[in-house]
N, C-alpha and C positions, 0 to 999 in steps of 0.2 A: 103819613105826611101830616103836617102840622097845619092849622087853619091860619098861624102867627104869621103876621109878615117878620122877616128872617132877615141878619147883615151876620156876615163874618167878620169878626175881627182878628187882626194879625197885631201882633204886641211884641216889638221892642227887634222885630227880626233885620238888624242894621250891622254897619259894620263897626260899629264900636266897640263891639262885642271881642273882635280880632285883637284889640288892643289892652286886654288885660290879661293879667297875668294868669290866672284860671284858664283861658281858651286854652280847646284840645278841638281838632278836627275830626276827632273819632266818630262818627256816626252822625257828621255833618252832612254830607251827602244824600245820607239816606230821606234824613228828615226834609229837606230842602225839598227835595223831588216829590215828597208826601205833603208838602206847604204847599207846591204852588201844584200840585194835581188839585188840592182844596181850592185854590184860588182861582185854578181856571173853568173849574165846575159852577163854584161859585157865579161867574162873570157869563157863563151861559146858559146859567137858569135864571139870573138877569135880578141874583141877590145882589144887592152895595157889599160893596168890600173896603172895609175901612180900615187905616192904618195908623197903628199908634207908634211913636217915637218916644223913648226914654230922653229925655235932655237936664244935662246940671249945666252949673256954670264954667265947669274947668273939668281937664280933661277930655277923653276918647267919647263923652257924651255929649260933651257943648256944640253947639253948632259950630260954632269957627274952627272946631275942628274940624270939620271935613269929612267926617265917621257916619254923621246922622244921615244915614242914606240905607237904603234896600242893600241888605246883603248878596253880594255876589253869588250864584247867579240868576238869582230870584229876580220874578220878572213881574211887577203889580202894577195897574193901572187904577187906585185909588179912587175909587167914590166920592171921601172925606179925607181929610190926615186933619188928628192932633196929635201935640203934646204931650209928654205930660211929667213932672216930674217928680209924683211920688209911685208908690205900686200899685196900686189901682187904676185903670185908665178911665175910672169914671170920678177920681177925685180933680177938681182945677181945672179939667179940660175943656167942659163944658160937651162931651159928646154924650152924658143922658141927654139933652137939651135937642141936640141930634138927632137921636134915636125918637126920642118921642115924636118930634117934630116931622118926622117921620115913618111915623104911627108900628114902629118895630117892637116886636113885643118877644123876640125870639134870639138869641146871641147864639153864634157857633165859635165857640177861643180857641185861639192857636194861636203859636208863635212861641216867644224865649222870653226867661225860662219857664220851665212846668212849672215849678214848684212857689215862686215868686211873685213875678207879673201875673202869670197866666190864672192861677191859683187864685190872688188876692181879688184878680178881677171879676172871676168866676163867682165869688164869694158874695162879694158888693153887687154883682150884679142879679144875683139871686135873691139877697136881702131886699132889694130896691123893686121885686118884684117880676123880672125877666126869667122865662126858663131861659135856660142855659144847656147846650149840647157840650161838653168839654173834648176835643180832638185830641187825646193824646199826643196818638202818632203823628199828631200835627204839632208837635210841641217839643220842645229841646232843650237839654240843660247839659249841665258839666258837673265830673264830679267835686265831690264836697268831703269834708274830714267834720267829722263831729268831736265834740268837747271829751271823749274819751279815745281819741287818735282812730276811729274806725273811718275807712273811706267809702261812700255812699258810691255806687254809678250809678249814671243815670237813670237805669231802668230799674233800678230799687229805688232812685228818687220818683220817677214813674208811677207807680205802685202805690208809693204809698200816699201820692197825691191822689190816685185814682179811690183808695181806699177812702180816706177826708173826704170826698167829694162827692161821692157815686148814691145817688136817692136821699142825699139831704141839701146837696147845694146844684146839681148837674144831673145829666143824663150822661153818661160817658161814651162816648161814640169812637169808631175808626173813620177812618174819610171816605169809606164807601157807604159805608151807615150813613155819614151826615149827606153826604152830597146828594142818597137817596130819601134822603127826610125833604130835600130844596122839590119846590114846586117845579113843572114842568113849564118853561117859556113857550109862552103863546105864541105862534108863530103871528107873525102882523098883518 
């Protein structure tokens, strides 16, 4: 267990996501129920669980759409929520400011996608001086088609995030692994 005080964050897991043209629900399920077993271990070892929103101006991402909400049927009761609208959740949003200010010195990421959000945030946040646990299985993406017509899934997008990642920006963890890195709650 780690001496760090610890916050999970969850990145981009909304329903805006339903609304592009990429979504596939293939292995949505799965992931869902691996997010919020992270979330509810999280909330009873009495880590903050902070929640990041993707938002633009127009489209499935803007607020006035009606999209920027917790993915169905994920169930979070939030610490913190920002914004944010680049890939990083620590660019514009002001939650390093957060984090410090609440003396966290530890990041557990999850959320959608791996390889994008979840990734770029891991990255920044590791530069900035946070260790960082990366959840895969806590993490979701779709596939993708690369510049020579090959289609990526998921769990080769998976992979090879974990590969970037693992002993130069993360610790790459499952969410039994991370929930057993979270301190035990003091009973009162």
């Amino acid at each position: 267990m780690s001496d760090l005080k610890t916050a999970l964050i969850v990145i981009d897991v909304q329903e805006s996501f339903r609304h592009r043209p990429y979504f596939t629900p293939v292995g949505l399920d799965a992931y869902l129920e691996r997010q919020q077993a992270l979330i509810d271990g999280a909330k009873t070892a009495g880590i903050p669980v902070v929640q990041i929103f993707h938002v633009e101006d127009q489209g499935p991402f803007a607020l006035a759409s009606g999209h920027v909400v917790p993915l169905a049927p994920l169930a979070i009761a939030p610490d913190a929520v920002f914004h944010k609208r680049r890939h990083s959740a620590l660019v514009g949003t002001g939650l390093d400011v957060w984090l410090t200010s609440h003396g966290i010195g530890r990041l557990v990421v999850s959320g959608i996608r791996t390889e994008q959000c979840c990734e770029t945030t891991t990255r920044h946040a590791s530069d900035l001086g946070y260790k960082v646990d990366f959840c895969t299985e806590a993490t979701h993406s779709f596939p993708m088609t690369d510049a020579a017509g090959r289609v990526w899934s998921p769990a080769e997008i998976a992979a090879r995030t974990e590969l970037v990642l693992a002993g130069r920006f993360a610790r790459i963890v499952t969410v039994a692994e991370a929930l057993g890195s979270l301190p035990a709650r003091i009973a009162a």
